[in-house]
DRENNUMI-791888 format. One record per residue (C-alpha): residue number from 1; y negated, z negated, x negated. Coordinates in nm, 2 decimals, padded with zeros to 4 digits. Each point is the difference from the previous one (the first is absolute). Layout:
BEGIN
+-----+--------+--------+--------+
|   k |     c2 |     c3 |     c1 |
+-----+--------+--------+--------+
| NUM |      Y |      Z |      X |
...
+-----+--------+--------+--------+
This chain:
BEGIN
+-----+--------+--------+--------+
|   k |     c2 |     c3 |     c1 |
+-----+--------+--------+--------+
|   1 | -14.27 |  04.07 | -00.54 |
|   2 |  00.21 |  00.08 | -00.29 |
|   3 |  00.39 | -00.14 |  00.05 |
|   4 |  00.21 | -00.03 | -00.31 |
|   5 |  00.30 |  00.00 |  00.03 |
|   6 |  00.41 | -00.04 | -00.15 |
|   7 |  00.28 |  00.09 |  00.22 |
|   8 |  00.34 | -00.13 | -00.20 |
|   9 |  00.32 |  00.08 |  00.10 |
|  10 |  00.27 | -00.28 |  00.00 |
|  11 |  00.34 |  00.16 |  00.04 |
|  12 |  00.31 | -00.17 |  00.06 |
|  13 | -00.17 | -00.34 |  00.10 |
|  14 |  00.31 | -00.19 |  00.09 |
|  15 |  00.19 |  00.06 | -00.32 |
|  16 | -00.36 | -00.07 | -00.18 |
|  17 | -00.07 | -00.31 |  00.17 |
|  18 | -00.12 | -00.24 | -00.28 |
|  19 | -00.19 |  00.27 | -00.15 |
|  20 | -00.20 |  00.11 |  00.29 |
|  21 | -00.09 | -00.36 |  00.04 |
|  22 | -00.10 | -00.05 | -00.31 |
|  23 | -00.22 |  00.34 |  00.03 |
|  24 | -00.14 | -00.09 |  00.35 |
|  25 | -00.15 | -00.38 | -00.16 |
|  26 | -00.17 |  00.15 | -00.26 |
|  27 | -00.20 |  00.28 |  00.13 |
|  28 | -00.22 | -00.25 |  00.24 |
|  29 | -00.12 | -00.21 | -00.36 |
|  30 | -00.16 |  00.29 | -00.14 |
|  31 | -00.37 | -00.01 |  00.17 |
|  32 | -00.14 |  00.17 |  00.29 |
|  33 |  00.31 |  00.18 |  00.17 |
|  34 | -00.17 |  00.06 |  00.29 |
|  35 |  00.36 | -00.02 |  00.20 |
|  36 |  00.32 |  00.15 |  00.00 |
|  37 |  00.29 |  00.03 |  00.25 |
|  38 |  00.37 |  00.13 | -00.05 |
|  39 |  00.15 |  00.29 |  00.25 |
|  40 |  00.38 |  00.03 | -00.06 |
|  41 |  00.25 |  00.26 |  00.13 |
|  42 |  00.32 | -00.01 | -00.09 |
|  43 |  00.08 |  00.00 | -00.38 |
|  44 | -00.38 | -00.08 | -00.12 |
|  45 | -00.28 | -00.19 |  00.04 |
|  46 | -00.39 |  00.17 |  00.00 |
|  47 | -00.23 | -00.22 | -00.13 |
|  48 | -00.38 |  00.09 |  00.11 |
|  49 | -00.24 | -00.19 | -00.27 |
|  50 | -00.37 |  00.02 |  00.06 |
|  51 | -00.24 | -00.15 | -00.27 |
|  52 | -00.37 | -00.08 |  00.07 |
|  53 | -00.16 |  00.23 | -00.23 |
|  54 |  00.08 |  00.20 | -00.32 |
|  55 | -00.06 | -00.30 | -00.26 |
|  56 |  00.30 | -00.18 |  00.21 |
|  57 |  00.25 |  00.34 | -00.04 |
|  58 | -00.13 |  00.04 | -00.36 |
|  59 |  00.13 | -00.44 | -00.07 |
|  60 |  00.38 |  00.15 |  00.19 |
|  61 | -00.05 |  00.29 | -00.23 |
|  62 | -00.02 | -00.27 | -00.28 |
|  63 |  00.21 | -00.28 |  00.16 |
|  64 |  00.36 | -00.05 | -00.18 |
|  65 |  00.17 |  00.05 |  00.35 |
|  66 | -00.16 |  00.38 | -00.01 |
|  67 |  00.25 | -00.02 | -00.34 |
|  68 |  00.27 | -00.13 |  00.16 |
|  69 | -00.02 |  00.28 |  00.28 |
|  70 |  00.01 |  00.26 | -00.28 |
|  71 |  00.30 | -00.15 | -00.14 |
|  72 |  00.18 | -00.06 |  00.29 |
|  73 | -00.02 |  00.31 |  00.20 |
|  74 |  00.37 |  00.14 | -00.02 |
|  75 |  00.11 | -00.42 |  00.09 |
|  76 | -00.22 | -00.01 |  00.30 |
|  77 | -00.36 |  00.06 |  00.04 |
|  78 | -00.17 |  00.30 | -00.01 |
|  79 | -00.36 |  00.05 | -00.02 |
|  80 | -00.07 |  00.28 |  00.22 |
|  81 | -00.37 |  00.05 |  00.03 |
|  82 | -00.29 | -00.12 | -00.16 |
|  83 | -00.30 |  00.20 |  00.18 |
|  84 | -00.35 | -00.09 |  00.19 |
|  85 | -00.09 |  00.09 |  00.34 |
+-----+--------+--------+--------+
């Protein structure tokens, strides 16, 4: 089975609260994330992201939230990886 995936990085969550939040609600709209699940250590936040098949990564690829990562990475989130398994 083919897993694709985006791992984001969200540094300094606590002074990025509102933003985070406002990340974290959108990424379940767009259709068929599989599931994702956050893993924090001290001054970040890993987001794991797994999407259901390639059509699904190719709509985040195209969703305005994909956008507002780009824009955003030096305020908070960075994308790290985009890659199958």
């Amino acid at each position: 089975m083919i897993r694709h995936i985006v791992l984001f990085k969200i540094v300094n969550p606590k002074n990025n609260i509102l933003r985070v939040m406002d990340f974290l609600n959108i990424l379940p709209e767009i259709e068929e994330v599989y599931h994702f699940k956050l893993q924090k250590d001290q001054d970040s936040i890993l987001l794991y992201t797994e999407f259901e098949s390639k059509a699904a990564l190719k709509r985040y690829m195209e969703h305005e939230i994909h956008s507002y990562v780009k824009r955003n990475t030096e305020l908070m989130i960075e994308e790290k990886k985009v890659f199958d398994l």
